[in-house]
C-alpha positions in Angstrom: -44.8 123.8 47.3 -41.8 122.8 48.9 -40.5 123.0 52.1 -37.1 122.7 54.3 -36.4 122.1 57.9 -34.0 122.2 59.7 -35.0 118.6 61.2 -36.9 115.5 60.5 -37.4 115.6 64.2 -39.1 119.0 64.0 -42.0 116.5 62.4 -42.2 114.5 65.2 -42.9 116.9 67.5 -45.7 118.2 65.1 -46.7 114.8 65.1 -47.9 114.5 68.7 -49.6 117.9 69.3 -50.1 118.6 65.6 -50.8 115.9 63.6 -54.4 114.1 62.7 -52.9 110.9 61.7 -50.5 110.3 64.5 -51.5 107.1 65.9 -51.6 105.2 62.4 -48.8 102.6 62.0 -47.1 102.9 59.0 -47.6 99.8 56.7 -44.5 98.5 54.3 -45.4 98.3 51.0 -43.3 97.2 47.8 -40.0 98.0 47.3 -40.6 100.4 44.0 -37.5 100.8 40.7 -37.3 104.5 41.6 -33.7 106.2 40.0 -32.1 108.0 42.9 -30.0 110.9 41.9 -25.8 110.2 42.2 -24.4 112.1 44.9 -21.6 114.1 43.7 -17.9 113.3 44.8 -14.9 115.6 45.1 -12.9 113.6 42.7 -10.1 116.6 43.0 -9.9 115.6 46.6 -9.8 112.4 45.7 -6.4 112.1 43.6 -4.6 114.2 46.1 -3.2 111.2 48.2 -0.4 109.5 47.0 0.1 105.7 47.8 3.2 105.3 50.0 5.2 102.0 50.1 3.9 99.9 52.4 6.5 99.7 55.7 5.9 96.3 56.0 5.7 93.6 54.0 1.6 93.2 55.2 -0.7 91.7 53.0 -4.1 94.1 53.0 -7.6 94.1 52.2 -10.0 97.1 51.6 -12.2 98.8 54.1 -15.0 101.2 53.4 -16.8 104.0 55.7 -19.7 104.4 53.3 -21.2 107.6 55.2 -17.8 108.9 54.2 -17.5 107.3 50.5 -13.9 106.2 52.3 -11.7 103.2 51.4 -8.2 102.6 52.2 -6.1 99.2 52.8 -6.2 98.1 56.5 -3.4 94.7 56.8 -5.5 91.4 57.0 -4.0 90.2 59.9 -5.7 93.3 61.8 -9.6 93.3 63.4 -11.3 96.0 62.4 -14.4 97.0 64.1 -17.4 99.5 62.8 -18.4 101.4 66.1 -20.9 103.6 64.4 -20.8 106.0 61.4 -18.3 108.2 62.7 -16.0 105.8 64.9 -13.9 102.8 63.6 -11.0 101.1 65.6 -8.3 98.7 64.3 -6.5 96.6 66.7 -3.3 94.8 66.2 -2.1 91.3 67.3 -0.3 90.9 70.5 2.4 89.5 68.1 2.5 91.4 65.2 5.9 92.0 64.1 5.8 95.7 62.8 3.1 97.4 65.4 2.3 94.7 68.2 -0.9 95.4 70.4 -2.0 98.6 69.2 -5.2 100.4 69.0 -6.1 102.7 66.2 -9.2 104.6 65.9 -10.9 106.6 63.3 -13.1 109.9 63.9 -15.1 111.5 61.3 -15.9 115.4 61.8 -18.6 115.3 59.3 -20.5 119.0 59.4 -17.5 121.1 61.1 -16.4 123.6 59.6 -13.3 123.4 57.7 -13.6 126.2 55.1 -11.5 128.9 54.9 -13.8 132.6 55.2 -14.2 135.3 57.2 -17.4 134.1 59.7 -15.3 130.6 60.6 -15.1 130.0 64.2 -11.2 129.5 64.2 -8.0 130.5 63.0 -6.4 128.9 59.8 -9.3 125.6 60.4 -8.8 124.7 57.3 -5.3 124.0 58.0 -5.3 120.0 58.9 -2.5 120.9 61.5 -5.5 122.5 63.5 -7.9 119.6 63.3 -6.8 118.6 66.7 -9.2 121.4 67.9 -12.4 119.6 66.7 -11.2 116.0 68.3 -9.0 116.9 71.5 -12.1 116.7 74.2 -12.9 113.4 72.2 -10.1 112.1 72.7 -9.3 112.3 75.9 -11.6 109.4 76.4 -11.4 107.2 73.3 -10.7 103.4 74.4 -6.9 101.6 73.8 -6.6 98.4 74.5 -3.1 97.0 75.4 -2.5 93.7 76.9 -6.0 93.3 76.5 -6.7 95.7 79.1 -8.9 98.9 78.1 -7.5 102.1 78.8 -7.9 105.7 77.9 -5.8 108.5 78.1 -5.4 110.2 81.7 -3.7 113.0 80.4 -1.3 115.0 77.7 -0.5 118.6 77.8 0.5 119.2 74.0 1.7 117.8 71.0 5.6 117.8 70.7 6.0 117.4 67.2 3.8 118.6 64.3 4.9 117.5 60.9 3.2 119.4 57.9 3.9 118.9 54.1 3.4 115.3 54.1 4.2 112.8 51.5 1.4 111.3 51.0 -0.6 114.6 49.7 1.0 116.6 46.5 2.0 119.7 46.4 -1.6 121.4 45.5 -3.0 119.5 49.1 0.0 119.8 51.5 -2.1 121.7 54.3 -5.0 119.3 54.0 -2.8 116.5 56.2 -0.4 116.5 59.3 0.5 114.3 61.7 1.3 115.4 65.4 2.8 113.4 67.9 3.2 113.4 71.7 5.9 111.5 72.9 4.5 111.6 76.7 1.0 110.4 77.2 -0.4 108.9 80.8 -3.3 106.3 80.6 -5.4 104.9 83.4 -7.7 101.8 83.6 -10.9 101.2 85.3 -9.3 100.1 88.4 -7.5 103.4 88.3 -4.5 102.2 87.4 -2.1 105.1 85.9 0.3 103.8 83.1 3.3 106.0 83.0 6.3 106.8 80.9 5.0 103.6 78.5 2.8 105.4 75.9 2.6 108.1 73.3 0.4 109.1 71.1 0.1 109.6 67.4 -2.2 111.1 65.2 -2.9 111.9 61.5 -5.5 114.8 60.5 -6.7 114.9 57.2 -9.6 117.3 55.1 -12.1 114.5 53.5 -14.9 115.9 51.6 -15.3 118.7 53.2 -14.4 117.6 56.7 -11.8 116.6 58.7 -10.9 113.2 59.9 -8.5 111.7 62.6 -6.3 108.5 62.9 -5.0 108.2 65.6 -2.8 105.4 67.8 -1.5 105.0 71.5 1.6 102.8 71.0 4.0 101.9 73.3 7.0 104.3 72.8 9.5 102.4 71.3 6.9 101.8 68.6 5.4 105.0 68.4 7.1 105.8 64.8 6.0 102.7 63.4 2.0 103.3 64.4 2.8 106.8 62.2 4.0 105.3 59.1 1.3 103.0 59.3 -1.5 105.6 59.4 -0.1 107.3 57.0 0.2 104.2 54.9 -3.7 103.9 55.2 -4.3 107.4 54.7 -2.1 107.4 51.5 -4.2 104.5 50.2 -7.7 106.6 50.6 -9.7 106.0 47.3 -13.4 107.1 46.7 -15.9 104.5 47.9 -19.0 104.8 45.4 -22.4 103.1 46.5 -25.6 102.3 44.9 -28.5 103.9 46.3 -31.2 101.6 47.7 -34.7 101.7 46.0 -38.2 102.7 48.0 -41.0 101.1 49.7 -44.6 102.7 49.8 -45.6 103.7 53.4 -49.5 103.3 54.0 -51.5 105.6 56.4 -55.2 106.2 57.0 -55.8 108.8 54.7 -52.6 108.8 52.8 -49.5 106.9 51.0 -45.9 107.8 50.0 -42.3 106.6 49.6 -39.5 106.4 51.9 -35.9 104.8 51.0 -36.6 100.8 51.1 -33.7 99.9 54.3 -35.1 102.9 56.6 -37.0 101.8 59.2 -39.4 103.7 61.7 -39.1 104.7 65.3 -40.5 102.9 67.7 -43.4 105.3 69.3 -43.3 107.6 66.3 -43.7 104.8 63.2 -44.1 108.3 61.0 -40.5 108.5 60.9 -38.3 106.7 59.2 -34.6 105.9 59.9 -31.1 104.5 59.1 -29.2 104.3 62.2 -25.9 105.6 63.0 -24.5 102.2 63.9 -24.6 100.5 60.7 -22.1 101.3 58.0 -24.3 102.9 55.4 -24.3 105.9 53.2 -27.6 107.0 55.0 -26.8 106.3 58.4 -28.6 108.6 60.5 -30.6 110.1 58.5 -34.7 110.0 58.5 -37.5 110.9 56.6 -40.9 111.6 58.1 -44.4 112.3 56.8 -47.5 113.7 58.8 -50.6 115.3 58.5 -51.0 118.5 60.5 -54.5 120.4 61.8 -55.2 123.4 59.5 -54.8 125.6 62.6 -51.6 124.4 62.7 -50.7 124.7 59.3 -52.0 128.5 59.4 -49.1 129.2 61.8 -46.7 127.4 60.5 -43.5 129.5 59.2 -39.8 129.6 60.3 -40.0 131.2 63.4 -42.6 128.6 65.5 -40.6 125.9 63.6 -37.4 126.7 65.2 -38.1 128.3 68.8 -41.6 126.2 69.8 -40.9 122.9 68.5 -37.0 122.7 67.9 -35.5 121.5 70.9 -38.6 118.8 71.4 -39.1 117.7 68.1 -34.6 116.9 68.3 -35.1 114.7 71.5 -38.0 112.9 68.8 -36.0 112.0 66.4 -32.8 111.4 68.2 -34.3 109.1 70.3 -32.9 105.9 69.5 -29.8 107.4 71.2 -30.7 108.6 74.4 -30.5 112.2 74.2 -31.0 113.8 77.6 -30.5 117.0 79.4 -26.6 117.3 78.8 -26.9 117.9 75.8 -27.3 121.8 74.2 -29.5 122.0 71.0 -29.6 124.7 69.1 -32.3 125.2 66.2 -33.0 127.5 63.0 -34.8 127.5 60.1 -34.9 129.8 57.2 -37.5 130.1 54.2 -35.9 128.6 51.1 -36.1 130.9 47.6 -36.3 127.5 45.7 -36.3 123.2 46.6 -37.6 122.9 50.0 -39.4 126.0 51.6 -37.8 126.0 55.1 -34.4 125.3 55.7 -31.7 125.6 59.0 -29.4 123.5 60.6 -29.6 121.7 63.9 -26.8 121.5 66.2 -25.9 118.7 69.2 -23.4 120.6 71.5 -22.4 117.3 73.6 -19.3 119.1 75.7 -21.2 119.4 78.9 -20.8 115.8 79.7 -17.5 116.1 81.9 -16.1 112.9 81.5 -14.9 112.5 78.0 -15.9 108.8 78.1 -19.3 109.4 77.7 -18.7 111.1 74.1 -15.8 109.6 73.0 -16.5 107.7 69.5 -20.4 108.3 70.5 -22.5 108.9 67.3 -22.3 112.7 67.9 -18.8 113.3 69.1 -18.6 116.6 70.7 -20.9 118.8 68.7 -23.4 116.8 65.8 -24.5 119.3 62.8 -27.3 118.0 60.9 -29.3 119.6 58.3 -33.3 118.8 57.0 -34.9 119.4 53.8 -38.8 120.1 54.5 -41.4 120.0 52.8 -45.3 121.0 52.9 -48.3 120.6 50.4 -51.9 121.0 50.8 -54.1 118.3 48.9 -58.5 118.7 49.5 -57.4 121.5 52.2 -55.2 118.8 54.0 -51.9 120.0 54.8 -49.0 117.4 54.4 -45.5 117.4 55.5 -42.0 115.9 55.0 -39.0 116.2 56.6 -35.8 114.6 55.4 -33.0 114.4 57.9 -29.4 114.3 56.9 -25.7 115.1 57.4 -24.1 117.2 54.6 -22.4 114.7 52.9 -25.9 113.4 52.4 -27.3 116.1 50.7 -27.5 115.1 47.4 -29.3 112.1 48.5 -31.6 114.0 50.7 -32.7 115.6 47.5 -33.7 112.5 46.0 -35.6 111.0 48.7 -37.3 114.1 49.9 -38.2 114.4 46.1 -39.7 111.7 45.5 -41.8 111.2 48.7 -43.6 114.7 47.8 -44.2 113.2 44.4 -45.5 110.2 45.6 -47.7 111.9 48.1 -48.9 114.5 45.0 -49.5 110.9 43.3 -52.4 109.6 45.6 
């Protein structure tokens, strides 16, 4: 039998109250030659940008967000630093010729919703013009540095240009990218300092396999229209970055043994959970895979409604925390029985927007809302119930199949 949920937190929390084997440190075992199922890439999406000429005469390298199978061409001269899995800034030199001292960060939306139908939260989101609405909070606090001085935007009332039908998508993608600029933007520093009637802003929205990204750049005004023909000189160059999984390692317990992907590592506090953290550049940052035992009374009870409203919002502070998750932040938890593949599934959401200073979430791991999914799954070997939880993002899904898979096999195994 298989089973789904919603997180590979929910475990953890089953873990403490629930589980016999609890207290057992997990042992590493061998890394095991394991095939891994390819995840599946929107290669459509993927030919839809078209390579602009360059606006300088930069040399470039390659750079790769593998949680989002991205690459694009990124000047050499430029320092480009991975934040987490869902933030990356570029910064220019002080004397670059084309775009000096500039700041240019990355977001990745990954789990909003972007498709078009009926129950969507907004108007037109799939349009890329509306991105804005899933990354304007964010914003609002995301670092520039200028003169080597860190600053962050005070304030901006509204875009003043939006240009749709870019270049640099064909004709079957035009809505899925557009830049909008505001020509006015105030920053402050830490000392307070207000910076006026300098700055503007500039940024380029774009649908990515399934979700939407922003690039986006304070430059000083009079080279505001160079930071946009730069993003969308990286944006144009977007290719498909294609990774190979990792293999497994056997984890060892009292009274059982199974597989979990070979670079995860486990919590400290709660070694039955295995991660890969959000701030390393991998194709399975943040998610984690747990395995417990559980007390027959508990497994006699267990079905989606206890999952979701008695150990939901516990189990998420589990397994999120290697981040510090605290009372700020909203989570929400469901869970659904599965017709077929795991047996419970439902999503888990982080609603981070009642922090009031957008500095606290801006280019965090979880942005202003995080949507995570879990596959979860339960088996009952000598009247000894087993579960599984594999925590992931939806661009990890296909991957979360794999690994979820083969730890119930390897459990069955033993």
């Amino acid at each position: 039998m298989i089973k789904r949920a919603f997180s590979a937190v929910l475990i953890l929390l089953l873990i403490c109250g629930l589980m016999g084997s609890c207290g057992q440190r997990a042992e590493d075992g061998e890394i095991e030659d394991v095939e891994i199922a390819e995840p599946s890439y929107d290669t459509e999406a993927a030919d839809k940008f078209i390579k602009a000429e360059s606006p300088h005469d930069y040399e470039y390298t390659s750079f790769a967000i593998k949680k989002a199978h991205m690459r694009f061409d990124v000047p050499t001269t430029w320092t480009v630093s991975f934040v987490n899995a869902r933030y990356v800034t570029i910064q220019t030199p002080k004397n670059d010729t084309f775009l000096p001292d500039t700041t240019i960060s990355i977001l990745c939306g990954y789990g909003e919703d972007i498709a078009e139908n009926e129950m969507t939260q907004y108007t037109l989101n799939d349009r890329a013009y509306k991105f804005s609405d899933f990354f304007s909070f964010e914003l609002a606090g995301l670092t520039t540095y200028t003169d080597g001085i860190p600053r962050h935007l005070r304030s901006y009332t509204a875009e003043d240009e939006i240009r749709n039908g870019l270049a640099i998508v064909d004709e079957d993608h035009k809505s899925d990218a557009a830049t909008l600029i505001a020509n006015d933007v105030v920053l402050v520093d830490k000392t307070n300092k207000y910076y006026i009637d300098q700055y503007g802003m500039t940024s380029t929205y774009v649908s990515w396999d399934g979700s939407p990204f922003c690039f986006t750049a304070i430059a000083a005004k009079e080279n505001l229209e160079h930071a946009t023909q730069m993003i969308e000189y990286m944006i144009s160059s977007i290719a498909y970055e294609k990774s190979k999984p990792d293999g497994y390692k056997e984890i060892s317990y009292e009274d059982f043994a199974t597989c979990v992907p070979s670079t995860f590592s486990p919590i400290t506090g709660a070694e039955n959970i295995y991660i890969s953290p959000l701030n390393e550049n991998t194709e399975t940052a943040g998610m984690a895979v747990g395995v417990f035992t559980m007390d027959k009374k508990n497994w006699d009870t267990l079905d989606e409604i206890n999952l979701a409203s008695k150990y939901g919002e516990k189990i998420v502070s589990l397994c999120f925390s290697p981040y510090k998750i605290d009372a700020r932040y909203g989570v929400q938890v469901n869970a659904t029985n599965t017709m077929e593949g795991p047996d419970f599934s439902g999503p888990v959401t982080l609603d981070c927007t009642n922090h009031k200073d957008p500095t606290e979430i801006a280019g965090s791991v979880f942005g202003t809302y995080g949507y995570y999914q879990a596959d979860y799954y339960v088996t009952n070997l000598e009247d000894r119930p087993y579960l599984i939880t594999v925590f992931y993002q939806d661009c990890q899904k296909d991957l979360a199949k794999a690994f979820g898979a083969t730890a119930y096999k390897k459990l069955r195994e033993n």
